[in-house]
C-alpha positions, -999 to 999 in steps of 0.1 A, spaced: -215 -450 123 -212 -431 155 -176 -421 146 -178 -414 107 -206 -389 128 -184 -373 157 -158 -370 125 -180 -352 101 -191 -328 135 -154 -320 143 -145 -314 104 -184 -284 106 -170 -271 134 -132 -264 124 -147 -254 90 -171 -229 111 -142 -218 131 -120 -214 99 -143 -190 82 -150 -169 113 -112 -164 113 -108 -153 83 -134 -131 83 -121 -116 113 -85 -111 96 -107 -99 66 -122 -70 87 -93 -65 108 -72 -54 80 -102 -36 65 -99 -14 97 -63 -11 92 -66 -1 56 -93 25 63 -77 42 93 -42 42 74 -61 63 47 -74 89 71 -45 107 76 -39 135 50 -8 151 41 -9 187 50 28 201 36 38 217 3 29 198 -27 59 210 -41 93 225 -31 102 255 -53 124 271 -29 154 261 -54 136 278 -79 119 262 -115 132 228 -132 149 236 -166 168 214 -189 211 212 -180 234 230 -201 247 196 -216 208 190 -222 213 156 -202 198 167 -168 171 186 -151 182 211 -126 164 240 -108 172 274 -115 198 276 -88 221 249 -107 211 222 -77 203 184 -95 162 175 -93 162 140 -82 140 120 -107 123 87 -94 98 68 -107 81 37 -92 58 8 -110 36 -14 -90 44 -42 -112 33 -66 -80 -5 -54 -89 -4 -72 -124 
């Protein structure tokens, strides 16, 4: 009886201790995520010193105005679904 007691005491407290971790990992990388967010980007939006995108003259490409190749990438946060 005064075992199956000390047991069930030892399993409350690791349980306590358990959840107090993982809250603190919880808000730690609430911090994280809300300081990472803070900073703001303060550059061009967009680079036109190459001049407007128009369509290749074997209408397979986008280029700027200059003749120079726009680099086209796209990205899908397929990990999210």
């Amino acid at each position: 009886m005064y075992i199956e007691l000390m047991i069930n005491t030892m399993n409350i407290k690791n349980t306590n201790t358990m959840k107090t971790n993982l809250l603190l990992l919880i808000a730690g990388l609430l911090i994280c995520t809300v300081q990472a967010q803070e900073t703001k980007w303060e550059g061009k939006s967009v680079d036109f010193s190459h001049g407007r995108l128009k369509v290749s003259d074997n209408r397979r490409f986008l280029v700027f105005e200059d003749g120079t190749p726009f680099f086209y990438l796209g990205d899908t946060a397929w990990e999210l679904f």
